[in-house]
C-alpha positions as CSV (number, residue, x, y, z in Angstrom):
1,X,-77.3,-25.6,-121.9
2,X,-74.2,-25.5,-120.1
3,X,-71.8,-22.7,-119.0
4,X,-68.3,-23.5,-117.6
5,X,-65.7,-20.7,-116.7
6,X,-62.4,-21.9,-117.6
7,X,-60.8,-25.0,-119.2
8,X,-61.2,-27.4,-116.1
9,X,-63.4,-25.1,-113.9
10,X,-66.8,-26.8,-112.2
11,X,-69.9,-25.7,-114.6
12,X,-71.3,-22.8,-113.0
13,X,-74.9,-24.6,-115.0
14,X,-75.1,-27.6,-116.2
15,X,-77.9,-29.5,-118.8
16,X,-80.3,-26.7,-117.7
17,X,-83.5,-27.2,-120.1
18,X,-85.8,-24.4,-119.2
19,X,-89.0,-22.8,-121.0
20,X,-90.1,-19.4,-118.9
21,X,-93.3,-18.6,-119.6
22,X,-93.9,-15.3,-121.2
23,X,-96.4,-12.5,-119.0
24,X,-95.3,-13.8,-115.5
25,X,-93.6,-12.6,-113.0
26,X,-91.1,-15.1,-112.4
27,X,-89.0,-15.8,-109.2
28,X,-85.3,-17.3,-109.4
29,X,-84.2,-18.7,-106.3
30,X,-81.2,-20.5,-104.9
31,X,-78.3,-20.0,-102.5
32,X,-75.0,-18.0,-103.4
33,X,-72.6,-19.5,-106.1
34,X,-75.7,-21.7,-107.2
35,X,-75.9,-20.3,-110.9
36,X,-79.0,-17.8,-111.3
37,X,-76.2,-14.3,-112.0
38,X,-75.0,-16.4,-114.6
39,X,-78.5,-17.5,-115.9
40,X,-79.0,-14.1,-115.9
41,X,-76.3,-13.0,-117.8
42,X,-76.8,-15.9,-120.3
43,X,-80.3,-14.4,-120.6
44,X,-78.8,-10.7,-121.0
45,X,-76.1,-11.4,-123.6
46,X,-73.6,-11.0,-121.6
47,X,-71.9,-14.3,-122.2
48,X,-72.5,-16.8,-124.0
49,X,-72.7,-20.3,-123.2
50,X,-70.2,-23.0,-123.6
51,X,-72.4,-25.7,-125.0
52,X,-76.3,-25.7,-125.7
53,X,-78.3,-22.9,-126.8
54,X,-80.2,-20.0,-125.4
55,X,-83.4,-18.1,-126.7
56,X,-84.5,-14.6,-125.6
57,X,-87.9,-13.4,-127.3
58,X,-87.6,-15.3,-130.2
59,X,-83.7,-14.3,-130.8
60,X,-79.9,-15.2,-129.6
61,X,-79.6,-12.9,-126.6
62,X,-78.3,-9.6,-128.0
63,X,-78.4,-10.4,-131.3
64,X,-78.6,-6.9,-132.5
65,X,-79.2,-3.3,-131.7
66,X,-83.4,-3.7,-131.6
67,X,-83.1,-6.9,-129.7
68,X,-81.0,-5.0,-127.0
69,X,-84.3,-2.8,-126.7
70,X,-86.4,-5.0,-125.8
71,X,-84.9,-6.2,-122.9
72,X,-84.5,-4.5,-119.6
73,X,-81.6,-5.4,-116.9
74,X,-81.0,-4.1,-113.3
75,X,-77.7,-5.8,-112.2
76,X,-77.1,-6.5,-108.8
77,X,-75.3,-3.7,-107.8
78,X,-78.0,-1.2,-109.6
79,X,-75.1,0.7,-111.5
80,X,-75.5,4.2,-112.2
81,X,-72.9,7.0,-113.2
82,X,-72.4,8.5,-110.2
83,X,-70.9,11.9,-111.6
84,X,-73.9,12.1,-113.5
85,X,-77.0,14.0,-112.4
86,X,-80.4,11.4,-112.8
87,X,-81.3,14.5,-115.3
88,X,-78.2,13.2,-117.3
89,X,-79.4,10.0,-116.5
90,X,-82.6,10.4,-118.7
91,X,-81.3,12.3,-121.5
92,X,-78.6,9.5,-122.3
93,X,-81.7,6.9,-121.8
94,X,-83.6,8.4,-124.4
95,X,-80.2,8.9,-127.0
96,X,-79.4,5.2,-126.3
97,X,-83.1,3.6,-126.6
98,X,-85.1,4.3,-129.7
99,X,-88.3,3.2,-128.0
100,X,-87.3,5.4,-124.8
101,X,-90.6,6.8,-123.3
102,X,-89.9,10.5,-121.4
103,X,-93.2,10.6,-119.9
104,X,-93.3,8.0,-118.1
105,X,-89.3,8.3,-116.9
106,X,-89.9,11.6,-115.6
107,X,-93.5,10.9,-114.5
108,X,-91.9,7.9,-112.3
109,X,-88.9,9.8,-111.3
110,X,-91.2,12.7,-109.6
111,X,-93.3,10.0,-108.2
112,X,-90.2,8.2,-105.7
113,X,-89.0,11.9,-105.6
114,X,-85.7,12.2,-106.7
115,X,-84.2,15.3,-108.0
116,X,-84.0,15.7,-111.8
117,X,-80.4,18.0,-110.7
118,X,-78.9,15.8,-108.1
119,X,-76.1,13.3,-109.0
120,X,-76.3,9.8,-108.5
121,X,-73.4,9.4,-106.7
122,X,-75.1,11.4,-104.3
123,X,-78.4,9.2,-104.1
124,X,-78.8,6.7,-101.5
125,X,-79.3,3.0,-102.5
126,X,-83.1,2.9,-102.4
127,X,-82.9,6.2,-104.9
128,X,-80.4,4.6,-106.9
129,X,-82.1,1.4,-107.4
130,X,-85.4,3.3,-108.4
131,X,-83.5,5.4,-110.8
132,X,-82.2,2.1,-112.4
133,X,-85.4,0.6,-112.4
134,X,-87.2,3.6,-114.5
135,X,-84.2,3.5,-116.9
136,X,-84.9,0.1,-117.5
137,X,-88.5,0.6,-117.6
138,X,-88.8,3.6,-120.1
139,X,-87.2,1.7,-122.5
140,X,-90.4,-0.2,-122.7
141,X,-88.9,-3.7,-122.7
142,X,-90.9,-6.5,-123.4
143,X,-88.6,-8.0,-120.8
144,X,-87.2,-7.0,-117.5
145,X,-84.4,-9.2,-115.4
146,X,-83.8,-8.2,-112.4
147,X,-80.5,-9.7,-110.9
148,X,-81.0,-8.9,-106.5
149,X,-81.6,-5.4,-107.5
150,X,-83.1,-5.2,-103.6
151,X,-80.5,-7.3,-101.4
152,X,-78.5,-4.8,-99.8
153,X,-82.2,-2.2,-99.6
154,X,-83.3,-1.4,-96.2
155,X,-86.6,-2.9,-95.6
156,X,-88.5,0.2,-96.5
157,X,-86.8,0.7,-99.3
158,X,-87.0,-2.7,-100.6
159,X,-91.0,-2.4,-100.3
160,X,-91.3,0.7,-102.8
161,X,-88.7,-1.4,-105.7
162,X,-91.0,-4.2,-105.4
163,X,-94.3,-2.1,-105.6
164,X,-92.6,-0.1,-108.5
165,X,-91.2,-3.2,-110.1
166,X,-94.9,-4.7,-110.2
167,X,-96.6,-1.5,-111.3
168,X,-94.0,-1.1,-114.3
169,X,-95.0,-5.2,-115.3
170,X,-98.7,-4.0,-115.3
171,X,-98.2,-0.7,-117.0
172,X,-95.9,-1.9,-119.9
173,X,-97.1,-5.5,-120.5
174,X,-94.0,-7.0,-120.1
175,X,-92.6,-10.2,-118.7
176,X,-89.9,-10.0,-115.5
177,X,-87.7,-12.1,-114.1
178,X,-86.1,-12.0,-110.5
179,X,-83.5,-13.3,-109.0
180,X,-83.7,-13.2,-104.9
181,X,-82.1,-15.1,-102.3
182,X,-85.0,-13.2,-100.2
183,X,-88.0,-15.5,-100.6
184,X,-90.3,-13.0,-98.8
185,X,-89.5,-10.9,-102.1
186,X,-90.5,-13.7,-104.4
187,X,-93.6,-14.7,-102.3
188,X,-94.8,-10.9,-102.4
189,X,-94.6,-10.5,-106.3
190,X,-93.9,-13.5,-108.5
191,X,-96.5,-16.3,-109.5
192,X,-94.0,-18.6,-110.9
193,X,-90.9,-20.2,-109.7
194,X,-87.5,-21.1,-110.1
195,X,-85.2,-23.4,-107.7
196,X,-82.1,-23.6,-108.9
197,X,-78.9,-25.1,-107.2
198,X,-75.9,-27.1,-107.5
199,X,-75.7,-25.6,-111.1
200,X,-79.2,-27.1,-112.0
201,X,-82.8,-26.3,-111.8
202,X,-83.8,-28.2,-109.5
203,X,-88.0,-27.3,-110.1
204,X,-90.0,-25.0,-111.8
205,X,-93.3,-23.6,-112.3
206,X,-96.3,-21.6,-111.6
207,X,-96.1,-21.0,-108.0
208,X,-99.6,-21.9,-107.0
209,X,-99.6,-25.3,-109.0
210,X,-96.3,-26.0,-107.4
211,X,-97.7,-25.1,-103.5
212,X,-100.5,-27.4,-104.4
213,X,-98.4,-30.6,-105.5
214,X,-96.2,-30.6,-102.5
215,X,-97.1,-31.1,-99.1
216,X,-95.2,-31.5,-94.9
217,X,-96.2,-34.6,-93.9
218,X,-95.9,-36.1,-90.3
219,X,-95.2,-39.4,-89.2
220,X,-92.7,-41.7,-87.0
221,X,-89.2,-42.5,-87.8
222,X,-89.3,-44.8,-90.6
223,X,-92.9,-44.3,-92.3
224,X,-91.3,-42.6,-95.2
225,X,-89.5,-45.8,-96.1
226,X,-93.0,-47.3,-96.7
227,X,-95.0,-44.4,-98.7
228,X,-97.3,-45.1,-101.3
229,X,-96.1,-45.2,-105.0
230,X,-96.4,-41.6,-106.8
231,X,-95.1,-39.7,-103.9
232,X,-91.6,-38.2,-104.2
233,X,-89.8,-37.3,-100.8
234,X,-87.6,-34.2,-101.4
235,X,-86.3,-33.8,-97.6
236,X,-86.3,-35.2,-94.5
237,X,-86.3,-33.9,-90.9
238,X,-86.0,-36.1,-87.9
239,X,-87.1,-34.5,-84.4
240,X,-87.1,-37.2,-81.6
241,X,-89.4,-39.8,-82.4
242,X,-90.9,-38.1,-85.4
243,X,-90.0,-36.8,-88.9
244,X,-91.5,-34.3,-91.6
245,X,-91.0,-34.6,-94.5
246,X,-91.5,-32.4,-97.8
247,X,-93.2,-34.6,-100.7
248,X,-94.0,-33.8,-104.3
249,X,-97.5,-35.6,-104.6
250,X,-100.5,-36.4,-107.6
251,X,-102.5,-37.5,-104.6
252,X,-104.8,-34.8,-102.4
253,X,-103.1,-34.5,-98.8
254,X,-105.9,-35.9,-97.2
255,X,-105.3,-39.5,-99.5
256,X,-102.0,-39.8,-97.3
257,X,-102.2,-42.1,-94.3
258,X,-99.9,-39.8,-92.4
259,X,-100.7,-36.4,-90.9
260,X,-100.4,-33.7,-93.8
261,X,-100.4,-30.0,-94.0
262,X,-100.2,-27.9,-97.0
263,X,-96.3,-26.5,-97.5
264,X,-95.4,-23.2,-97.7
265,X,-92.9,-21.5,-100.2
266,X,-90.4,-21.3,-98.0
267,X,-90.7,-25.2,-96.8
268,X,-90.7,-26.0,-100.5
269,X,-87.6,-24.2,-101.3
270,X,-85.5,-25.4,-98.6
271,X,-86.5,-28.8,-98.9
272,X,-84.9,-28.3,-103.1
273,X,-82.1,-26.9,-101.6
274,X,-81.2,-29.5,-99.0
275,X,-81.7,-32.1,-101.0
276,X,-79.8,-30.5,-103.8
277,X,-77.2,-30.0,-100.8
278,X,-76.9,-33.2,-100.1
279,X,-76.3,-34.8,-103.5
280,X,-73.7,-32.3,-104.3
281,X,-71.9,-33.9,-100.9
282,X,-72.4,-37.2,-102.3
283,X,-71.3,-36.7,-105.4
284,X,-68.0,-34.8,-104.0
285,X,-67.6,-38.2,-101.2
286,X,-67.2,-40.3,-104.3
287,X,-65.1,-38.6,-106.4
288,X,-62.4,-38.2,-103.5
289,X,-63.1,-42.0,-102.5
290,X,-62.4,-42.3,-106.8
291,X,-59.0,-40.5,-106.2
292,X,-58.2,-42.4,-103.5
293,X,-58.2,-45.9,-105.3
């Protein structure tokens, strides 16, 4: 699947090929401009692609009126009506959602305390992105996407979205996708992942298994020219007479003859995105050097 905005315009994706797993709690990471909004919005309905195809619980995304039902978005920005009261908020929920579940929207709203009377434009943007969140929830999706419904949170606020968000995943069933530049937000609630950058997806899959095939290893300059076969180096740091290096390996650690030590989430996502980096550069090198001729 690919998705270009305008005639000439560089793909904002490009050949992405992606199953997600349904009942997970799925992390989408990547740096700004890298593609995941427009994933998102792909996934949502919003557009469509230019080439390929996309499938959303069985169905084009948005394909009709009970498809819209079953899934649950909170866009960046957590939108509300701000001249309406979260009261209002509710009732139009329920008019606009036959599956809309009043309980648990007004069970949830008394339990992050906000006031059924107040308007939104009045709540702050911790209250506003719970309110968002329970609309989304009380349509009892069968899946939520969450598009960095928690970047510009305080800290303490961004704690109770992400307890909320997993407590509504447990309590409905349902799958979730998030999109986070925050990888502390990821590591704290999602159990599979997502790397996508430059436009492509650069890994994926469940987080654990994904820890467990990579691996920091230590040597001197120059070892990694000479690893065995099977090992994949993703990115390479050089500090004096030493380098790390982040490998995606079949082998157990301890089978390298160099020092290893397991990676952590945030090793392995930086070592996609550098490398990712730093074919984008090469690619960009040649096509000037290509104009040049």
């Amino acid at each position: 699947m690919t998705k270009k905005y305008g005639r000439r315009g560089k793909p904002a994706l490009s050949d992405v090929n992606l199953t997600i797993p349904s009942g997970r709690v799925i992390g989408l990471v990547g740096p700004n401009g890298a593609g995941k909004s427009t994933l998102l919005h792909l996934a949502c309905g919003l557009i469509e692609p230019t080439s390929g195809s996309l499938t959303v619980l069985g169905s084009r995304p948005a394909a009709n009126a009970s498809h819209l039902a079953r899934v649950g978005f909170v866009a960046q920005n957590t939108p509300v009506y701000g001249a309406f009261t979260v009261a209002e908020h509710l009732k139009l929920g329920a008019k606009m959602n036959p599956a809309w579940d009043p309980p648990l929207a007004e069970r949830r709203i008394g339990q992050v305390g906000l006031n059924p009377a107040q308007k939104a434009g009045q709540l702050s943007g911790g209250q506003r992105a719970q309110l968002a969140l329970t609309i989304a929830a009380a349509k009892r999706p069968e899946l939520l996407i969450f598009d960095e419904p928690a970047a510009a949170l305080d800290p303490l606020a961004r704690k109770g979205f992400l307890q909320n968000l997993t407590e509504f995943v447990l309590e409905l069933g349902a799958s979730a996708v998030l999109s986070s530049h925050l990888l502390g937000d990821i590591e704290q609630v999602c159990d599979y992942l997502i790397v996508l950058c430059d436009s492509r997806v650069q890994v994926a899959g469940d987080t654990r298994d994904l820890l467990a095939r990579h691996a920091r290893l230590v040597a001197p300059r120059g070892e990694f020219d000479r690893l065995p076969a099977g090992i994949e180096v993703i990115s390479v740091e050089h500090s004096g007479a030493h380098s790390s290096a982040v490998v995606r390996t079949d082998s157990e650690p301890e089978a390298l003859h160099c020092q290893a030590e397991p990676v952590t989430l945030e090793e392995l996502v930086l070592g996609y995105m550098t490398r990712a980096a730093a074919v984008s550069v090469a690619r960009t090198e040649a096509a000037v050097r290509g104009a040049q001729r």
